[in-house]
PAZAPA-4460 file (N, C-alpha, C; in steps of 0.05 Angstrom, whole numbers, plus 32768, in hexadecimal, padded with zeros to 4 digits):
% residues 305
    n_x    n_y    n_z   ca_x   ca_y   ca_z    c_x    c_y    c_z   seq   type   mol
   80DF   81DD   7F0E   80C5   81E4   7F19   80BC   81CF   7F2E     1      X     A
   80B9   81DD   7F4B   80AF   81C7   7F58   8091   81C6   7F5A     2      X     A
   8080   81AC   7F64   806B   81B2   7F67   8063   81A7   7F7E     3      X     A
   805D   81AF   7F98   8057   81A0   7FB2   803B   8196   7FB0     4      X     A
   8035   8182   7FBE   8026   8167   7FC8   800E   8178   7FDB     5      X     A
   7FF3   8176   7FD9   7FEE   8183   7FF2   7FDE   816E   7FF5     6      X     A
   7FD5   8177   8014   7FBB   815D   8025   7FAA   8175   8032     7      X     A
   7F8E   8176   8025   7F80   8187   8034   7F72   817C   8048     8      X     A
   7F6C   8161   8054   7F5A   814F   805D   7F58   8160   8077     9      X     A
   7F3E   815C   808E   7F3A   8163   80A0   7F37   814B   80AC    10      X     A
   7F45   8149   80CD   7F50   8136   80DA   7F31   8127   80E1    11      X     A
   7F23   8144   80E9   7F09   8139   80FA   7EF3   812D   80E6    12      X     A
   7EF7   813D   80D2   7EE3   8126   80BD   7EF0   810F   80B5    13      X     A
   7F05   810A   80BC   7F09   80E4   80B4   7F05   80DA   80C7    14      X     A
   7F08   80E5   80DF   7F08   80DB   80F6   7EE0   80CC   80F8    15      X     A
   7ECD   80E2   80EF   7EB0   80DE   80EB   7EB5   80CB   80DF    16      X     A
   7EB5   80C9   80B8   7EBB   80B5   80AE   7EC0   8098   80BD    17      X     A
   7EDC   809A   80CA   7EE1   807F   80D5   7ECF   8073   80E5    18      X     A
   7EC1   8081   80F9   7EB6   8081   810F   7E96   8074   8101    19      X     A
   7E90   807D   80EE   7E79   807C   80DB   7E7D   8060   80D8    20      X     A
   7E90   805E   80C5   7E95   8043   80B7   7E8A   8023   80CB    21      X     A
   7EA9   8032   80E6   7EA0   801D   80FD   7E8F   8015   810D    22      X     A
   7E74   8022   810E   7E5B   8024   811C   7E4E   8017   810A    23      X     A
   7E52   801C   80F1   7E30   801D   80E5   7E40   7FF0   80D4    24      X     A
   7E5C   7FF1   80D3   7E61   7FD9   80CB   7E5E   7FC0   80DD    25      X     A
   7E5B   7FD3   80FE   7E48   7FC0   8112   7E35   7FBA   8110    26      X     A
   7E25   7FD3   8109   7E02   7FCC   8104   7E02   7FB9   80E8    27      X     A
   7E0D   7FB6   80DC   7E06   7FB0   80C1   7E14   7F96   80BE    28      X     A
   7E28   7F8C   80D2   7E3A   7F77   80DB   7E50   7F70   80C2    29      X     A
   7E53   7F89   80BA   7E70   7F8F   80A4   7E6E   7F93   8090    30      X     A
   7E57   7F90   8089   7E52   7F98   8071   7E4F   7FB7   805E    31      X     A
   7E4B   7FCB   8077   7E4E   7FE6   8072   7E6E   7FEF   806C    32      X     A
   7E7E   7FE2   8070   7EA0   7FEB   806E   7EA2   7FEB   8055    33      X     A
   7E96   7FDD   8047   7EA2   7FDF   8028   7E9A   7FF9   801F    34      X     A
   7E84   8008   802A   7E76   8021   8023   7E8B   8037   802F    35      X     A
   7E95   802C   8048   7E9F   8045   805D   7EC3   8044   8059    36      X     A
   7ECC   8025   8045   7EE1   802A   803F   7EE8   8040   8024    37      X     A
   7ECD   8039   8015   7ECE   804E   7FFE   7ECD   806D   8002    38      X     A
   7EB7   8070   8017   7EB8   808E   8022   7ED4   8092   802D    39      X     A
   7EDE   8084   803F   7EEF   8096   803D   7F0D   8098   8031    40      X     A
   7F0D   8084   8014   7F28   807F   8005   7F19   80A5   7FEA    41      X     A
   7F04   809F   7FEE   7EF2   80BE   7FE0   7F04   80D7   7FEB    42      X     A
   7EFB   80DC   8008   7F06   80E7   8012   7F28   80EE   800D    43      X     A
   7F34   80DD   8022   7F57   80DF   801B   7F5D   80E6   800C    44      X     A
   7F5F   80CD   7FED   7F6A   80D7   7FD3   7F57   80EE   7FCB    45      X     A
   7F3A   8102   7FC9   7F35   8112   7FC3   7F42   8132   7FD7    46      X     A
   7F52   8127   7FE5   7F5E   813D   7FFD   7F83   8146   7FF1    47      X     A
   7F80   8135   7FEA   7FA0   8132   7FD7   7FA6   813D   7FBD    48      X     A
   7FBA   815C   7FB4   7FAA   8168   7FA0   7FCD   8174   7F91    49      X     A
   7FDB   8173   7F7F   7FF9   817D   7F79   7FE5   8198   7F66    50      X     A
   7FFA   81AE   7F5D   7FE3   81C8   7F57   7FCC   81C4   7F56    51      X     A
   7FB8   81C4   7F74   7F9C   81CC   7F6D   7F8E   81B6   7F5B    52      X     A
   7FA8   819D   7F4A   7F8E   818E   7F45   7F93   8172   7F59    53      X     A
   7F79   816E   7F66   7F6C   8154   7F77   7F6F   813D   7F67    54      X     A
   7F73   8128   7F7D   7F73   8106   7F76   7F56   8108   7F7A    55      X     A
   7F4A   80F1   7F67   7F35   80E1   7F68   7F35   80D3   7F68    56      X     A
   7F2C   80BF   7F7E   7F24   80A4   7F87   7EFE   8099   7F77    57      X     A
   7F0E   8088   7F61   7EE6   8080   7F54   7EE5   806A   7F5E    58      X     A
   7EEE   805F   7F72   7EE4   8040   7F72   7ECA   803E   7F7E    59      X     A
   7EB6   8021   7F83   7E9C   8024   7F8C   7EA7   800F   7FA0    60      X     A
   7E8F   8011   7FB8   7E89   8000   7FC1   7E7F   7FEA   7FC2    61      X     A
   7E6C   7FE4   7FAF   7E5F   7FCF   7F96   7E7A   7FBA   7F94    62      X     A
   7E8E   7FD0   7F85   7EA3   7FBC   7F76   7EB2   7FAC   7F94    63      X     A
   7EBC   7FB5   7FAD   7EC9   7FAD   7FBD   7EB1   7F92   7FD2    64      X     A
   7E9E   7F93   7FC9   7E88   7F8D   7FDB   7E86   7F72   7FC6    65      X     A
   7E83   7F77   7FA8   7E86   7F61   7F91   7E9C   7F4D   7F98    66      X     A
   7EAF   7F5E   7F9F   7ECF   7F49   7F9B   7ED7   7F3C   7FB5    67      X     A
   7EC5   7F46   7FCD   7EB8   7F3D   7FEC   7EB4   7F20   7FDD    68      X     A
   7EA3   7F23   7FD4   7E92   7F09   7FCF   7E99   7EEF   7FBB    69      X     A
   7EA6   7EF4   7FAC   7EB0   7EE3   7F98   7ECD   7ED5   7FA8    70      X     A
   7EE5   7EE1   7FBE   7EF1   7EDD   7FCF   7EE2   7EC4   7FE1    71      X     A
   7ECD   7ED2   7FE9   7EBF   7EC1   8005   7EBB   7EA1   7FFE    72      X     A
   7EB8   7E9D   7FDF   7EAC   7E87   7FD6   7EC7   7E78   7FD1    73      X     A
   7EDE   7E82   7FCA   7EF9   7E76   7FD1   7EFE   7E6E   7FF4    74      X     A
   7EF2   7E7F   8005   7EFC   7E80   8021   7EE4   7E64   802A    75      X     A
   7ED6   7E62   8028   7EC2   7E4A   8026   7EC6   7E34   8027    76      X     A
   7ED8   7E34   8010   7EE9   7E15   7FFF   7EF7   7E0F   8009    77      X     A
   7F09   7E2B   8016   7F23   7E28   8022   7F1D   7E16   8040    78      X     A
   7EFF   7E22   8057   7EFA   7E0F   8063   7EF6   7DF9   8067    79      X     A
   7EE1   7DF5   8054   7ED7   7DDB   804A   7EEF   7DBF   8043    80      X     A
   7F06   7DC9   803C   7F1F   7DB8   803B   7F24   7DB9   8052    81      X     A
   7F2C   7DC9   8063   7F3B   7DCA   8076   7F32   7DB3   808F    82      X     A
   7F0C   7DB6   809A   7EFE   7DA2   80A1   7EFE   7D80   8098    83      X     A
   7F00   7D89   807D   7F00   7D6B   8071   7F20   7D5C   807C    84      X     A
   7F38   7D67   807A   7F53   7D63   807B   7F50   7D59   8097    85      X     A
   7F48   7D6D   80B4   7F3F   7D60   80C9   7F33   7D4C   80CD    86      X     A
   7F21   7D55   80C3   7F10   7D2E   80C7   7F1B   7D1A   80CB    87      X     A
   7F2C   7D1B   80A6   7F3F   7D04   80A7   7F58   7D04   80B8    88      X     A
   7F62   7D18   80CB   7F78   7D16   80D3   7F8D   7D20   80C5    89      X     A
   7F8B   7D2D   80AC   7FA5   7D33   80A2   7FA6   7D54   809E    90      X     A
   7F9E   7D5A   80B9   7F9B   7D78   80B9   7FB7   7D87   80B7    91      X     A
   7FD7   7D7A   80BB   7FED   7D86   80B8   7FED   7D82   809D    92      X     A
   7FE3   7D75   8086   7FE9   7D7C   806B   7FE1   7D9F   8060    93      X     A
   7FC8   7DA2   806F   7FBC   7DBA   806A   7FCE   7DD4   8070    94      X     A
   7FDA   7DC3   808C   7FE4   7DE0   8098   8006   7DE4   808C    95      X     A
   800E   7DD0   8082   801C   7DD4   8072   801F   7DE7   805C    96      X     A
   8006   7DDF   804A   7FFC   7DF0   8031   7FFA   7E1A   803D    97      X     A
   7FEC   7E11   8051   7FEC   7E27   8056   8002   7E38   8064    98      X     A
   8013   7E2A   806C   8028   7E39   8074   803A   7E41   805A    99      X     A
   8035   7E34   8040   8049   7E36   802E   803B   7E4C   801B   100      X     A
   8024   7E4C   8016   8010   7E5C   800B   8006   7E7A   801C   101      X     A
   800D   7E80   8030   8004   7E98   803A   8013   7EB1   8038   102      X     A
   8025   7EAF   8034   8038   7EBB   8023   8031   7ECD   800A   103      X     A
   802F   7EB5   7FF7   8026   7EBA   7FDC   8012   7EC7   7FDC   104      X     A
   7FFC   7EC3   7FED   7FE2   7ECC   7FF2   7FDD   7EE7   7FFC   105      X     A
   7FEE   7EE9   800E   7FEF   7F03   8011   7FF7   7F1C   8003   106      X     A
   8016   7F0D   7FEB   8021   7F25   7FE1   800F   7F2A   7FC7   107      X     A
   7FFC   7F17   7FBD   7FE7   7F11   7FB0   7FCF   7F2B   7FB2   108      X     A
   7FCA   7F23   7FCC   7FAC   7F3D   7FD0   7FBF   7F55   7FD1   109      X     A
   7FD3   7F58   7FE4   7FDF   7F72   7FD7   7FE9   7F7F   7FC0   110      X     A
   7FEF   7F70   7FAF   7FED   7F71   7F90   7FCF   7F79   7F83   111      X     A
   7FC5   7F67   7F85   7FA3   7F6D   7F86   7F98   7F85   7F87   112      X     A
   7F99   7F91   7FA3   7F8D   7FA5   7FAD   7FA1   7FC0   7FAB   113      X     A
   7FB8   7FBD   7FA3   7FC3   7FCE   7F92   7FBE   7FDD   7F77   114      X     A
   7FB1   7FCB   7F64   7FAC   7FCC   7F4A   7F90   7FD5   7F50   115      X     A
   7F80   7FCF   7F5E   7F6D   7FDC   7F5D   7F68   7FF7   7F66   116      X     A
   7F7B   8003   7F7D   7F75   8017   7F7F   7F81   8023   7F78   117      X     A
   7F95   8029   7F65   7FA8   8032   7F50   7F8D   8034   7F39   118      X     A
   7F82   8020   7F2E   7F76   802F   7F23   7F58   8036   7F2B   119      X     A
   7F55   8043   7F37   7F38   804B   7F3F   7F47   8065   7F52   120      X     A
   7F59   806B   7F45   7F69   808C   7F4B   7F73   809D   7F3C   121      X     A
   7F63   80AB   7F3C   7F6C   80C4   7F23   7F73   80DF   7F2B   122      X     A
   7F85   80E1   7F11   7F90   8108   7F12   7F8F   810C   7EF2   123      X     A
   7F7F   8123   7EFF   7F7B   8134   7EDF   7F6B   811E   7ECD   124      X     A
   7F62   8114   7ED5   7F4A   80FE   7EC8   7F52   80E9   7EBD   125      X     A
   7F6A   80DC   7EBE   7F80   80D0   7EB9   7F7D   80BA   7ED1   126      X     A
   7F85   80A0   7EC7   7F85   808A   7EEB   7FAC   8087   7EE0   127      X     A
   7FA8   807A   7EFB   7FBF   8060   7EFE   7FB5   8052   7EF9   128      X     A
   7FD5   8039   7EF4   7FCA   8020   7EF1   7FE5   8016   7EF7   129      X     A
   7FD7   7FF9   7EFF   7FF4   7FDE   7F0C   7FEB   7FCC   7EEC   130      X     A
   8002   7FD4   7ED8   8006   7FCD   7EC0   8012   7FB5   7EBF   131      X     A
   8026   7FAE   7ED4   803D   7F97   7ED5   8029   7F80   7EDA   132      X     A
   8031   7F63   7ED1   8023   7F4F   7ED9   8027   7F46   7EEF   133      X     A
   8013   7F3B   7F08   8010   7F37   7F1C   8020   7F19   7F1F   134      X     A
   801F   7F0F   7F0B   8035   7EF9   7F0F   804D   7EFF   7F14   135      X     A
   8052   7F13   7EFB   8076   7F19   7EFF   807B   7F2F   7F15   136      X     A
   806E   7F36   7F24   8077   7F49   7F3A   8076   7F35   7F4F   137      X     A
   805C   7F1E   7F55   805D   7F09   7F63   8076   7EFB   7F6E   138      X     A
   8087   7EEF   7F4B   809F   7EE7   7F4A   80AF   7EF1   7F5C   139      X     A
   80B3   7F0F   7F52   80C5   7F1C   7F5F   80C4   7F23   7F7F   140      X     A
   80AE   7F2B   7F83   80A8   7F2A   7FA9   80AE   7F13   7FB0   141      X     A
   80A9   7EFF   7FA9   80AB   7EE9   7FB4   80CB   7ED4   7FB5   142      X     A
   80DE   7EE5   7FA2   80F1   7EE0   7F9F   810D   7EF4   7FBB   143      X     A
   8100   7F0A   7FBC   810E   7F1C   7FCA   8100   7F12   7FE3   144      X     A
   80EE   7F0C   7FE9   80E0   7F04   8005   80F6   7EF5   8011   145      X     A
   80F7   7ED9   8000   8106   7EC2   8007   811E   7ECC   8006   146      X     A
   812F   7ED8   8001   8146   7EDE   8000   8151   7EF2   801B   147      X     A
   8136   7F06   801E   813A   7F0F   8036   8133   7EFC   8050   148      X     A
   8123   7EE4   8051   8123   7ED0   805B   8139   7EC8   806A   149      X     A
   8149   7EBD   8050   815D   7EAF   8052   8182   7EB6   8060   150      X     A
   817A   7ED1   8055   8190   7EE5   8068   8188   7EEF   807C   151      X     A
   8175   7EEB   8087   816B   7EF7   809C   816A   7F13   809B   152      X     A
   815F   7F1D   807E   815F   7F38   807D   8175   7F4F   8073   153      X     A
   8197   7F40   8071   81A5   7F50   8073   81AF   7F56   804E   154      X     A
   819D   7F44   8038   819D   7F50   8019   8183   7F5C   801D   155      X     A
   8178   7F62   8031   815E   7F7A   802C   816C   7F9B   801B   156      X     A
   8180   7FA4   8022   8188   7FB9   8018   818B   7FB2   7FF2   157      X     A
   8188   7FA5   7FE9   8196   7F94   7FCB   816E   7F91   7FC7   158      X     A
   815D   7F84   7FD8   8143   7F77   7FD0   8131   7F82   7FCC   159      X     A
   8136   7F94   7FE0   8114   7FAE   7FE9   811C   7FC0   7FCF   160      X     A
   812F   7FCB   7FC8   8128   7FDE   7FB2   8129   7FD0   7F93   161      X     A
   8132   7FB5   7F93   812A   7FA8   7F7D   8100   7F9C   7F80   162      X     A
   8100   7F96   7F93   80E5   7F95   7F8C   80D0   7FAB   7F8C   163      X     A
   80DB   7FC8   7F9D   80CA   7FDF   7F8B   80CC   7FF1   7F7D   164      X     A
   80E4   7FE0   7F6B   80EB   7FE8   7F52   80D2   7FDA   7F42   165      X     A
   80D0   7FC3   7F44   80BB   7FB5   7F34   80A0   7FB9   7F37   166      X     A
   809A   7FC6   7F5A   807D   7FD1   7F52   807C   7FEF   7F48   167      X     A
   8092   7FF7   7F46   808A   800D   7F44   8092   8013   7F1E   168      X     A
   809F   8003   7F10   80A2   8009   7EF2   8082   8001   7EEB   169      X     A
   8077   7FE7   7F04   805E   7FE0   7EF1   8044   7FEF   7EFD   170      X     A
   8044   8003   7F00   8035   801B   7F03   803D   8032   7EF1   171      X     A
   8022   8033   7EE0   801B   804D   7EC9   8007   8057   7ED6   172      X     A
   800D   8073   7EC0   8001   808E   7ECE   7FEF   809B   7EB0   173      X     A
   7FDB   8087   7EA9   7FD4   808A   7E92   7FDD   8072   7E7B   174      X     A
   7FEE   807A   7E6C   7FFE   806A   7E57   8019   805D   7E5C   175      X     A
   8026   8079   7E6D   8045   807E   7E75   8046   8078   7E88   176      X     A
   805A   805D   7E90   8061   8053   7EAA   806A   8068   7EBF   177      X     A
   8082   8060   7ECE   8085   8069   7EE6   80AA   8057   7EE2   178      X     A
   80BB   806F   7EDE   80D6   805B   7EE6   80E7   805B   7EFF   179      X     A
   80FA   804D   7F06   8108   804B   7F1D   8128   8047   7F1B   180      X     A
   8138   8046   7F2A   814D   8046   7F27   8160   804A   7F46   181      X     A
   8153   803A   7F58   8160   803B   7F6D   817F   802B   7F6C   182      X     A
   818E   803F   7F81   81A7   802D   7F7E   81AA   8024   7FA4   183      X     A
   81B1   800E   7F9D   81B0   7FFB   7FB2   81D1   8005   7FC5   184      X     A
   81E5   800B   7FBD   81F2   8018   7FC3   81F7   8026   7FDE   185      X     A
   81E0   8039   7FCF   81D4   804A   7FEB   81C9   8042   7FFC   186      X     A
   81C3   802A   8004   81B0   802A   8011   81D0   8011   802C   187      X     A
   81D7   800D   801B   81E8   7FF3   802D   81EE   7FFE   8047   188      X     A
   81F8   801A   804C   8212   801D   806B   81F1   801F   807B   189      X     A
   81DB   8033   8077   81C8   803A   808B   81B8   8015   808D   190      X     A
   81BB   8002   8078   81AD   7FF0   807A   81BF   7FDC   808E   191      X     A
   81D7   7FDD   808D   81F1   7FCD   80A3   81E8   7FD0   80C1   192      X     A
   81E4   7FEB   80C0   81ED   7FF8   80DC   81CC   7FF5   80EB   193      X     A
   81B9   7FF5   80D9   8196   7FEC   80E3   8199   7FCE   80E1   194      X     A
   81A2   7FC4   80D9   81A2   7FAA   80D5   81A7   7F9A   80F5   195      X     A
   81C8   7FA4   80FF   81D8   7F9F   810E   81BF   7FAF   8128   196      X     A
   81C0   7FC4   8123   81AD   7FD2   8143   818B   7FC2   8144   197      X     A
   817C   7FB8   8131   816B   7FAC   8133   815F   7F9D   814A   198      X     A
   8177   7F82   814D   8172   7F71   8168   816C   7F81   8181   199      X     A
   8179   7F9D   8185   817E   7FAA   819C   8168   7FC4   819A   200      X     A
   815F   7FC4   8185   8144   7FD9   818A   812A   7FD1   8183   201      X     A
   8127   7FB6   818C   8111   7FA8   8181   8107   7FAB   815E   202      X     A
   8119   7FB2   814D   8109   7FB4   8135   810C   7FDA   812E   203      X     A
   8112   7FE7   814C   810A   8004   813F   811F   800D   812A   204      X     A
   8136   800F   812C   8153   8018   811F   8148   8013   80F9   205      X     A
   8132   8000   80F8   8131   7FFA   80E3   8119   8014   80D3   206      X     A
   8116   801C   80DC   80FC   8035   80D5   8118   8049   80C0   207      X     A
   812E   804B   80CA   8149   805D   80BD   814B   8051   80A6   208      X     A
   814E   8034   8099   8155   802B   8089   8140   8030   8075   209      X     A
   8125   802D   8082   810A   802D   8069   8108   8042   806C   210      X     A
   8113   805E   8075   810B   8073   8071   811F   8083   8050   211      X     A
   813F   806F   8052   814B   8077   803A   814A   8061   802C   212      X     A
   8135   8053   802D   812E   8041   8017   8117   8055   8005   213      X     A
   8103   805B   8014   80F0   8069   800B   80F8   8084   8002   214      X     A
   810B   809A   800E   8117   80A4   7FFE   8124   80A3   7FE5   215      X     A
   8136   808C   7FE5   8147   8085   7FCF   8131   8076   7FB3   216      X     A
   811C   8073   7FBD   8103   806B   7FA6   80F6   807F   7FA2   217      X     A
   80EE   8091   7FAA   80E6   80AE   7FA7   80F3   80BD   7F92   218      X     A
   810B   80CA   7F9B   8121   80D3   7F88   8129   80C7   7F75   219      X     A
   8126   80B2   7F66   812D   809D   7F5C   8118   80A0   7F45   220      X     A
   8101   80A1   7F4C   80EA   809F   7F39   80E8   80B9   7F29   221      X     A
   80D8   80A8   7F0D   80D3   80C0   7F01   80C0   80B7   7EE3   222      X     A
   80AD   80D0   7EE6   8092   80D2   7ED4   809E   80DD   7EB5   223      X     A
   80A1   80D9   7EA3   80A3   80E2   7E8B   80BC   80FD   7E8B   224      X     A
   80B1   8112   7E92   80C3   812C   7EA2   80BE   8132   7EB7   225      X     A
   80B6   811F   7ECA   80B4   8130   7EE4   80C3   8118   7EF6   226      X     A
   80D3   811D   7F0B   80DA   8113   7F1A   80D6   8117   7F3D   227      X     A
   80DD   8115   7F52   80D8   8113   7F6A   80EF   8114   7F82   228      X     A
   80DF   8122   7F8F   80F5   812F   7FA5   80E1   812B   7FBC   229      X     A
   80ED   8119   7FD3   80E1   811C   7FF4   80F9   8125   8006   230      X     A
   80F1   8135   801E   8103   8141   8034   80F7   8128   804C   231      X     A
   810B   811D   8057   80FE   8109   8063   8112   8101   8079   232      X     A
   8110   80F8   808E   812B   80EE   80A5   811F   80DC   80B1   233      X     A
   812B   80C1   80C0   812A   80B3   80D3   8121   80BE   80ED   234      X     A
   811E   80D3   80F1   8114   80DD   8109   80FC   80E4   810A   235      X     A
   80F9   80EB   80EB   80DB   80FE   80E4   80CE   80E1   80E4   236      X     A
   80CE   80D1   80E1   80C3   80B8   80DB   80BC   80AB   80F8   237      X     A
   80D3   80A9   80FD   80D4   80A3   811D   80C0   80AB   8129   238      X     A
   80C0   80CB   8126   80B1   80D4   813C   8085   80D7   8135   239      X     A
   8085   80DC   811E   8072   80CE   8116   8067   80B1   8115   240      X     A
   8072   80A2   8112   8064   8084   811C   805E   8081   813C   241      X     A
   8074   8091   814A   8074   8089   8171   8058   808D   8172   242      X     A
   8055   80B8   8169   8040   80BE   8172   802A   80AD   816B   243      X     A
   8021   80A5   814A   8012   809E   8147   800A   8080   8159   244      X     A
   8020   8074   815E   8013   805C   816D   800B   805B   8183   245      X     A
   800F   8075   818F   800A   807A   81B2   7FEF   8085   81A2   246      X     A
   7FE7   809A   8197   7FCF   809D   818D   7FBA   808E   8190   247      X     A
   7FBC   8076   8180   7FB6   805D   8172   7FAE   804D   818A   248      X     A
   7FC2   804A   819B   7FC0   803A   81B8   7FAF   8043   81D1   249      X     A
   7FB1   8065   81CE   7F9E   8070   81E5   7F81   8076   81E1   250      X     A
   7F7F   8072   81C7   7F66   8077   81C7   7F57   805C   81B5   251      X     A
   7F60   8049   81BC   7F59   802F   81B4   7F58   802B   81A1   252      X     A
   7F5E   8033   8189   7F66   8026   8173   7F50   804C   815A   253      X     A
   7F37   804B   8168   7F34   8066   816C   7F3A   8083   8158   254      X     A
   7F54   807D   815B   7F5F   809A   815C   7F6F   8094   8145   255      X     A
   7F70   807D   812E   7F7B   8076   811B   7F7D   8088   810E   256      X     A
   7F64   8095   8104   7F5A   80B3   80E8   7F6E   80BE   80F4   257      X     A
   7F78   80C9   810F   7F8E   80E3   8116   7FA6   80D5   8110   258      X     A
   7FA8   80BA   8113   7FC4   80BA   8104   7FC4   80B9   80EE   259      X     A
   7FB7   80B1   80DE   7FB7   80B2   80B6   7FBB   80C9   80B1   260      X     A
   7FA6   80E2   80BD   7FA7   80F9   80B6   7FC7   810B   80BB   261      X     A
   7FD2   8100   80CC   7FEF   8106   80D4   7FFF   8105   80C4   262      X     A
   7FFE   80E2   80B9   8003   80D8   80A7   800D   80E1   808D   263      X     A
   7FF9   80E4   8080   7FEF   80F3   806C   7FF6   8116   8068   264      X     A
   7FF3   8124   807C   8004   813B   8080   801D   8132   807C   265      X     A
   8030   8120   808C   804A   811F   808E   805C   8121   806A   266      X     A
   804C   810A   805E   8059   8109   8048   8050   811A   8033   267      X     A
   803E   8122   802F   8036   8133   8020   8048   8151   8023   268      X     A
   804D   815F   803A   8059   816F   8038   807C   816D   802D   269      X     A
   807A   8154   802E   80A2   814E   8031   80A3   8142   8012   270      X     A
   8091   813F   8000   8093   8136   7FE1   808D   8152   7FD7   271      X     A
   809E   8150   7FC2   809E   8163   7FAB   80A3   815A   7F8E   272      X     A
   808F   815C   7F80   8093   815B   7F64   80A7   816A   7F50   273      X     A
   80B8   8160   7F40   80D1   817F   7F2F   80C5   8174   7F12   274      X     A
   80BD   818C   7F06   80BB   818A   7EE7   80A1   819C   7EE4   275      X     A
   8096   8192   7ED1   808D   81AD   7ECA   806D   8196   7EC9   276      X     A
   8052   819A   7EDC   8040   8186   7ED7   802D   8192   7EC1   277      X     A
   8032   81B0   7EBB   801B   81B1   7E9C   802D   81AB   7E8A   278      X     A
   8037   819A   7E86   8045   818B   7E65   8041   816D   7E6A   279      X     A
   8030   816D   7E7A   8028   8148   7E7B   800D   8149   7E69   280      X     A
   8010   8134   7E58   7FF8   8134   7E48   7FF3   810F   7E4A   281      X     A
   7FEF   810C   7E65   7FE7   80F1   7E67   7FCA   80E4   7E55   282      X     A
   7FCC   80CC   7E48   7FBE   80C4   7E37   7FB1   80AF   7E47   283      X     A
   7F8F   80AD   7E49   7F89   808F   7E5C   7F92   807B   7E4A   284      X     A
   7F90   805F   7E5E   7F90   8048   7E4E   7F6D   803B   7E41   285      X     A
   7F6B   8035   7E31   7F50   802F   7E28   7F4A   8013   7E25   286      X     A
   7F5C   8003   7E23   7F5E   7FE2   7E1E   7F69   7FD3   7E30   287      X     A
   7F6F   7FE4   7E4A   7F75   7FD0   7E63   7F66   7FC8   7E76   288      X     A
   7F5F   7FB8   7E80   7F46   7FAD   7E91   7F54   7FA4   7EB3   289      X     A
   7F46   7FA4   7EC6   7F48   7FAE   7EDF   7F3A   7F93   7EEC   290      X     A
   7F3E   7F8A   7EFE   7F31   7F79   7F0B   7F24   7F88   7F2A   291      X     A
   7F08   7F89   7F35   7EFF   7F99   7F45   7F04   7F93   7F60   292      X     A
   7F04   7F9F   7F76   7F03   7F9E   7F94   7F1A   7F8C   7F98   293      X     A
   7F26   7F88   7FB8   7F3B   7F77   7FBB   7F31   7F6A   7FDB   294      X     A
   7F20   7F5C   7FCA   7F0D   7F44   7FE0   7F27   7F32   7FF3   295      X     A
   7F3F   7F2F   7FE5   7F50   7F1C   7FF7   7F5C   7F2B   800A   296      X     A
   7F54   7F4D   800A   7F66   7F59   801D   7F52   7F54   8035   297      X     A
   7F33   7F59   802C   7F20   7F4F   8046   7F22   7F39   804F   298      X     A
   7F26   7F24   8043   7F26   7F04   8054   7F41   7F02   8063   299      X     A
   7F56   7F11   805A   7F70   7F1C   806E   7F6A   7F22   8086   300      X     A
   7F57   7F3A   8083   7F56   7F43   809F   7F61   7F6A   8095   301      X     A
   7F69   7F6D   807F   7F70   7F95   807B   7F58   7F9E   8079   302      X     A
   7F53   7FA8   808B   7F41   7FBB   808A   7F4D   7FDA   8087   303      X     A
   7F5D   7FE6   808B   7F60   8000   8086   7F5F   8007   8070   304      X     A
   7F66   8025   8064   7F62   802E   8054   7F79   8031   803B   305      X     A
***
């Protein structure tokens, strides 16, 4: 039994939305985004629906606006050293630290801001959740990072599906994880031959490789009895990002909502669910606790959605 993915969203109301967000976070000098990022994560995930039943997005703006703030008072400290280290002259100690720490920091808030909106998303009244410890997935990103580092990329075919193997076992859907089972295998001759054309297409040849990476983690996965099927090509991919960045570019940054909304069409139609989804009797979790908003993705600089 298959069950297809739909996206009902309308292009021109995110497009309002966005447009909303960015006006009124001028008047308000940013502080309205936390409101206009929630409207429209409401939106999206409430546009996204497998039989007729809809994702729900509960997070608040309160909570992302809270974890704004508790961040800022780290970002503070962080100056306040940084000035002091100048003074004295030993401002390359800092920049040291920081070159060795930004890293960490980053795969950090994205860890972060993962788990939070995993869970503050529901189906069938049921959330997700990023169950795995943020340490030990840390470990692991940070191990495959360096390694792709170090080869200059070419054990990425061996790295990338070991590390979302690991985010993805530590994501439950209720009680019941999420398993994986990519084989690296597959992925070696298309990862050789992008590897090798890379230098000579500035980076593009590589869109083929993450397109049967993300395939091969797709198919791969699987919910209790249900597993997963995407129709997907290097071209379809291709040709969706061009457009969207000429999009993106002509109408000054603008015209973003028409590419998400593209987006968002693209994959939704090309996933399919196999199994049977009325024999899921997902159970919530009741004793797991959540840490709110992902304030380090704002002092980053992510603003999207």
């Amino acid at each position: 039994m298959y069950s297809q993915i739909s996206y009902s969203g309308n292009p021109h109301k995110l497009f309002r939305l966005h447009i909303k967000t960015f006006l009124l976070s001028i008047i308000t000098l940013g502080f309205y985004r936390f409101w206009g990022k929630t409207n429209i994560r409401n939106y999206v995930v409430g546009s996204f629906s497998i039989n007729e039943h809809p994702f729900v997005y509960t997070g608040t703006a309160k909570e992302l606006l809270h974890s704004f703030f508790k961040i800022i008072i780290f970002y503070i400290l962080f100056s306040i050293c940084y000035g002091l280290l100048d003074f004295f002259h030993c401002k390359i100690v800092f920049d040291i630290l920081v070159a060795v720490l930004i890293f960490p920091l980053v795969f950090f808030a994205f860890l972060s801001s993962l788990r939070y909106r995993l869970s503050r998303t529901q189906f069938r009244g049921v959330s997700f959740h990023l169950t795995a410890p943020i340490k030990q997935l840390m470990t692991i990103i940070l191990k495959t990072f360096a390694l792709n580092v170090v080869t200059l990329g070419y054990l990425s075919y061996k790295t990338m599906p070991h590390r979302c193997k690991a985010i993805i076992e530590g994501i439950s859907y209720g009680m019941t994880s999420f398993q994986s089972e990519p084989n690296a295998k597959n992925l070696y001759r298309i990862h050789l031959i992008t590897w090798i054309l890379a230098f000579f297409t500035f980076g593009f040849s590589r869109i083929w490789f993450y397109v049967y990476l993300n395939a091969e983690m797709v198919r791969t996965m699987k919910h209790e009895n249900l597993t997963f099927e995407i129709s997907i090509t290097g071209w379809d991919v291709f040709k969706l990002q061009i457009v969207n960045i000429f999009i993106t570019l002509l109408t000054l940054g603008l015209g973003i909502a028409y590419a998400h909304h593209r987006t968002y069409c693209f994959y939704a139609k090309r996933i399919q669910v196999i199994g049977d989804m009325e024999e899921l009797r997902p159970r919530e979790i009741t004793d797991f606790s959540e840490s709110a908003g992902e304030g380090m993705l704002d002092i980053l600089g992510e603003t999207s959605f």
